[in-house]
C-alpha positions in Angstrom: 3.5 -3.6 -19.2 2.7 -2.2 -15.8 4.7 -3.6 -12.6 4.0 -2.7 -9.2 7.0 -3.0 -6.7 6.9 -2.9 -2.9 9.7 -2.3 -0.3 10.1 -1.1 3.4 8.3 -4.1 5.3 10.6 -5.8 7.8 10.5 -6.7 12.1 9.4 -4.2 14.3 9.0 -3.9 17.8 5.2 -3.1 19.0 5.0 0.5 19.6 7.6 1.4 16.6 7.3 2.4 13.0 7.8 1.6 9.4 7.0 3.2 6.1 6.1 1.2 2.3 6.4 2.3 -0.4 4.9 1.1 -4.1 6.3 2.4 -7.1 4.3 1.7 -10.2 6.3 1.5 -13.5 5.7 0.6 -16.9 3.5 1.9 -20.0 1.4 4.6 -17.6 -0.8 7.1 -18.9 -2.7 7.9 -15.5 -3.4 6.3 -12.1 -6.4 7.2 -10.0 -6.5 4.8 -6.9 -3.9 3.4 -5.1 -4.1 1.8 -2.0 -2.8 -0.9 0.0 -3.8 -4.4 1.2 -2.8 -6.6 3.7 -3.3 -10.5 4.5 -2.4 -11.7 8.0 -2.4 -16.0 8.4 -5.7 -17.5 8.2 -7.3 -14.2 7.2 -8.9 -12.9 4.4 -7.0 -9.9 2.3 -8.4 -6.6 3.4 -8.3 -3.2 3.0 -6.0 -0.9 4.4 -6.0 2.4 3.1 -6.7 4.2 -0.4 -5.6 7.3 -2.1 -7.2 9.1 -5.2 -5.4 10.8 -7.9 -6.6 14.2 -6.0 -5.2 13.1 -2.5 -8.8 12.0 -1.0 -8.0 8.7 1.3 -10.0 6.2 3.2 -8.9 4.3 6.4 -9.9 0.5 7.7 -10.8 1.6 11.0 -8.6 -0.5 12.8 -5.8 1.5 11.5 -6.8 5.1 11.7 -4.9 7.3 13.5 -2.1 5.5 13.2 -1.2 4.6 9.7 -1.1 7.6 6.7 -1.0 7.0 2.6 0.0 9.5 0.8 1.3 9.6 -2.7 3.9 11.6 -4.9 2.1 11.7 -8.3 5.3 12.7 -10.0 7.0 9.3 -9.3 4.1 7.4 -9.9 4.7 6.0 -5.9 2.4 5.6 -2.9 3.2 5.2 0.6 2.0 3.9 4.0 3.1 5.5 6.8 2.5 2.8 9.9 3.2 4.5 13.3 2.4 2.8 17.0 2.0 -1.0 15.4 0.5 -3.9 16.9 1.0 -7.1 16.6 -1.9 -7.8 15.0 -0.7 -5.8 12.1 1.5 -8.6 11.0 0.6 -9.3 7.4 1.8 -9.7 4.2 1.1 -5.7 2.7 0.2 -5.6 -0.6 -0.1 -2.6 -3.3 -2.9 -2.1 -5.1 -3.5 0.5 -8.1 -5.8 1.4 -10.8 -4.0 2.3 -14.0 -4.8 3.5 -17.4 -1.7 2.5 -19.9 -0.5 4.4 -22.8 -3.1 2.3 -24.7 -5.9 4.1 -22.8 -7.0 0.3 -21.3 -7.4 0.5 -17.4 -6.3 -2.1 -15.4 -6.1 -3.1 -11.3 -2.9 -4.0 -10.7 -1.6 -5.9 -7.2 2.3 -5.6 -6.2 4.4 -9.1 -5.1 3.8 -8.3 -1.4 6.2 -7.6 1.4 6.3 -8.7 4.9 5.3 -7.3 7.8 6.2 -8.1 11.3 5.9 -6.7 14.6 7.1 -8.7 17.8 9.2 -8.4 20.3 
């Protein structure tokens, strides 16, 4: 009904930049939240930054500053801008979205995943 699809992870160098993006597709009547998620190894999955429907967004603090979602309502597509990354920003990103379907049911829907990983 509702898929989720991310792309733009890859290797970076510390210091340089990438940008996701999450396009939601299916039977959408509305999305409020979307936000993304990230799991490094032996970690637990957490937060990374949210968006609402209006544009308000929240920050883990570890990446504030450098990292920006943002969200074109139109497409139904959220991104995360990730400037000046670490290493310890390797992870396994994750979208994440709240979504009513035509049916008027809402649902939190998680995207496959895609790689992260900054080294030299």
């Amino acid at each position: 009904q509702v898929q989720l699809v991310e792309s733009g992870g890859g290797l970076v160098q510390p210091g340089g930049s990438l940008r996701l993006s999450c396009a939601a597709s299916g039977s959408i009547f509305s999305i409020n939240t979307m936000g993304w998620h990230r799991q490094a190894p032996g970690k637990e999955r957490e937060l990374v930054a949210a968006i609402t429907s209006g544009g308000s967004t929240n920050y883990a603090d570890s990446v504030k500053g450098r990292f920006t979602i943002s969200r074109d309502n139109a497409k139904n597509t959220v991104y995360l801008q990730m400037n000046s990354l670490k290493p310890e920003d390797t992870a396994i990103y994750f979208c994440n979205a709240d979504i009513t379907t035509i049916s008027r049911y809402i649902f939190n829907y998680w995207g496959q995943g895609t790689q992260v990983t900054v080294s030299t």
